[in-house]
Structure formats: C-alpha cells, structure tokens
Biotite code that builds the C-alpha atoms (Angstrom):
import biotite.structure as struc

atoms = struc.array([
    struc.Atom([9.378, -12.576, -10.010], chain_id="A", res_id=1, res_name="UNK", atom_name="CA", element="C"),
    struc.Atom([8.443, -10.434, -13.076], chain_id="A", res_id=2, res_name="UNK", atom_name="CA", element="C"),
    struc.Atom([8.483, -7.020, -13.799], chain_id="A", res_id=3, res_name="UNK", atom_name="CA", element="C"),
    struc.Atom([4.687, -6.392, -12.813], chain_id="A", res_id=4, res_name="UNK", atom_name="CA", element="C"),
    struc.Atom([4.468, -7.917, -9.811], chain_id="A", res_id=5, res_name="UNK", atom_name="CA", element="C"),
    struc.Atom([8.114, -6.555, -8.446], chain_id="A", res_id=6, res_name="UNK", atom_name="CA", element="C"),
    struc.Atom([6.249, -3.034, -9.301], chain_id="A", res_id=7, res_name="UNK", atom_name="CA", element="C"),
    struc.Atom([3.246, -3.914, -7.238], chain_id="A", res_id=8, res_name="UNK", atom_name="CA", element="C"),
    struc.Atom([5.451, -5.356, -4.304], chain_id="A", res_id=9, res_name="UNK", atom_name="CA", element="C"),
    struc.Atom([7.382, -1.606, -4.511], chain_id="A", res_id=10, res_name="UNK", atom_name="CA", element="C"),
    struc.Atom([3.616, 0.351, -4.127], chain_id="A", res_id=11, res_name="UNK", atom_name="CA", element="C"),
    struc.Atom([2.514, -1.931, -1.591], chain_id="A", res_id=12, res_name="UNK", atom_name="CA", element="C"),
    struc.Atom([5.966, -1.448, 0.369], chain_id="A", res_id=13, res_name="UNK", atom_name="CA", element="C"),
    struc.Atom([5.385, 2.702, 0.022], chain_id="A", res_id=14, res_name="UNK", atom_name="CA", element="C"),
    struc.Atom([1.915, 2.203, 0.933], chain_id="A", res_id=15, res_name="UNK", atom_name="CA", element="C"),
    struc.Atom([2.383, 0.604, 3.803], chain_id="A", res_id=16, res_name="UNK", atom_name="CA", element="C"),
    struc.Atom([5.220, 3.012, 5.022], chain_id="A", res_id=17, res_name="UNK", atom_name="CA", element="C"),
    struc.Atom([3.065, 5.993, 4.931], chain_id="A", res_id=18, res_name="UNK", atom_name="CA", element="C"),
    struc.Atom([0.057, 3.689, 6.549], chain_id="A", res_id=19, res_name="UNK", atom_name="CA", element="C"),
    struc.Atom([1.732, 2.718, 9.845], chain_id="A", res_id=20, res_name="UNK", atom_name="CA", element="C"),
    struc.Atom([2.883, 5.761, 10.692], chain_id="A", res_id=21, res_name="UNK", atom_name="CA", element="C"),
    struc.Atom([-1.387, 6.506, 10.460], chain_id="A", res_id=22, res_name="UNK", atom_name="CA", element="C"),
    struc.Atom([-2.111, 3.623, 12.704], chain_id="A", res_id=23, res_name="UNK", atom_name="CA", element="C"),
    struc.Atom([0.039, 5.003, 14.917], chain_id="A", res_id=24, res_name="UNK", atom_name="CA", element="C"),
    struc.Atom([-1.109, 8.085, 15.096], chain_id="A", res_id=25, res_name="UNK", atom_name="CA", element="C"),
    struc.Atom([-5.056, 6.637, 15.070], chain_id="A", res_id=26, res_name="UNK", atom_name="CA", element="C"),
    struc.Atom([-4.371, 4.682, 17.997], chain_id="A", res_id=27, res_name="UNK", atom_name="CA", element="C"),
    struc.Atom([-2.583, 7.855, 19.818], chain_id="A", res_id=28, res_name="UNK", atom_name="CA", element="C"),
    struc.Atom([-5.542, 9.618, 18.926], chain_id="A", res_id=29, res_name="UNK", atom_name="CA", element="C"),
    struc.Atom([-8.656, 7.119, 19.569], chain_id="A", res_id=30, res_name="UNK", atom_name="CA", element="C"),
    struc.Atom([-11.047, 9.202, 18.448], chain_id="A", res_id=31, res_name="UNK", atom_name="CA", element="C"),
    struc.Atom([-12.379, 7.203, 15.934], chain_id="A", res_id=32, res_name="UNK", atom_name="CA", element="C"),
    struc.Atom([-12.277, 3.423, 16.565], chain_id="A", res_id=33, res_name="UNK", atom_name="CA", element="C"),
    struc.Atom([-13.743, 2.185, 13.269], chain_id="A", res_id=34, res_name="UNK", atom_name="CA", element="C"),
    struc.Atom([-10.847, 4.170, 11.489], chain_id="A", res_id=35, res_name="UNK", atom_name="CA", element="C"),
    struc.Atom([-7.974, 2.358, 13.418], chain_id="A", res_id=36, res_name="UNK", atom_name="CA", element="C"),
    struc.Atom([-10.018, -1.111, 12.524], chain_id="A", res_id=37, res_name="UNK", atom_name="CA", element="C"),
    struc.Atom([-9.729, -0.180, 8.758], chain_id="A", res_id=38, res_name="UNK", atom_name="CA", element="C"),
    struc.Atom([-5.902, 0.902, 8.883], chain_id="A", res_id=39, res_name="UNK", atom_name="CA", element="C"),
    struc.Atom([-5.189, -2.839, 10.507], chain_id="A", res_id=40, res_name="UNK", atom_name="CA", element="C"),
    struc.Atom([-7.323, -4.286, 8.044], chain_id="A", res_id=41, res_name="UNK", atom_name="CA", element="C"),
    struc.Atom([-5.233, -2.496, 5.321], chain_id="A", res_id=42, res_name="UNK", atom_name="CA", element="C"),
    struc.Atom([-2.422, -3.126, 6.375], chain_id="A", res_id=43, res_name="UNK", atom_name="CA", element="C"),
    struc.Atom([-2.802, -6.427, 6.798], chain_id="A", res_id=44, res_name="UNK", atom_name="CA", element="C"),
    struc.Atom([-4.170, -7.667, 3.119], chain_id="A", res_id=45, res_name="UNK", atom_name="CA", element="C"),
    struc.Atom([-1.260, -5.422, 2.011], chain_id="A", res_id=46, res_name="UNK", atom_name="CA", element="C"),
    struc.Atom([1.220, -7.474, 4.273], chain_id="A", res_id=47, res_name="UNK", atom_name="CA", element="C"),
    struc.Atom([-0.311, -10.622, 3.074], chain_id="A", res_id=48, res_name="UNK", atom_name="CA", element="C"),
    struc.Atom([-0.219, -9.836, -0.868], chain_id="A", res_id=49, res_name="UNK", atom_name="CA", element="C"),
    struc.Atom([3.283, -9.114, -0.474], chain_id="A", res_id=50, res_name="UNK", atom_name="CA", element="C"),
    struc.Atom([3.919, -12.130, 0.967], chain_id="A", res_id=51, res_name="UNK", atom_name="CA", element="C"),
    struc.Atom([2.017, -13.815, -2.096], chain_id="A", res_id=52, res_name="UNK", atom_name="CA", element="C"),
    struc.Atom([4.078, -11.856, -4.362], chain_id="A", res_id=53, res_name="UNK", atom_name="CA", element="C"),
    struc.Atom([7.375, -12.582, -2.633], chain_id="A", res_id=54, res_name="UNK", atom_name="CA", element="C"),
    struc.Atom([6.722, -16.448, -3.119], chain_id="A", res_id=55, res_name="UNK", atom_name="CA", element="C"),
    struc.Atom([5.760, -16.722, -6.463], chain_id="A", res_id=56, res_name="UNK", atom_name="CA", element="C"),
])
C-alpha cells in the first residue's frame, strides 16, 4: 500500500467514526427518514473503498 492511498484509508477511517455515531443518533431521532438512508449509504461506499484500499 502506498503513501496516498494509506492517507485516504486514515480519512475514510475518521470519517466514518464521526458518521456512525450520526446514524445513531438519526435513527434515535427518526425524524427524517431520507437522512438516515443517506448516512447508510455513506457509510457503506466508505466501508467498501476501504476494503478496496486494504487489498491492493
């Protein structure tokens, strides 16, 4: 793994620690369902480009 994508895999990692705690909160709050939707969505292409990133 280079230098660039080790950086990327340490934002996604920090991105995705301040957006579960969100989620979280979204779905204890269900005001908004679209918003909850998104956050999952999120989360989950950031989830799956780490994994890309971890492989290569």
């Amino acid at each position: 793994m280079d230098k660039k994508a080790k950086k990327r895999l340490e934002v996604i990692n920090k991105k995705l620690q301040t957006l579960r705690p969100r989620l979280t909160g979204a779905k204890q709050q269900a005001d908004d369902m679209s918003e909850i939707a998104a956050l999952e969505k999120e989360i989950q292409d950031l989830e799956t480009e780490a994994a890309k990133l971890k492989e290569s």
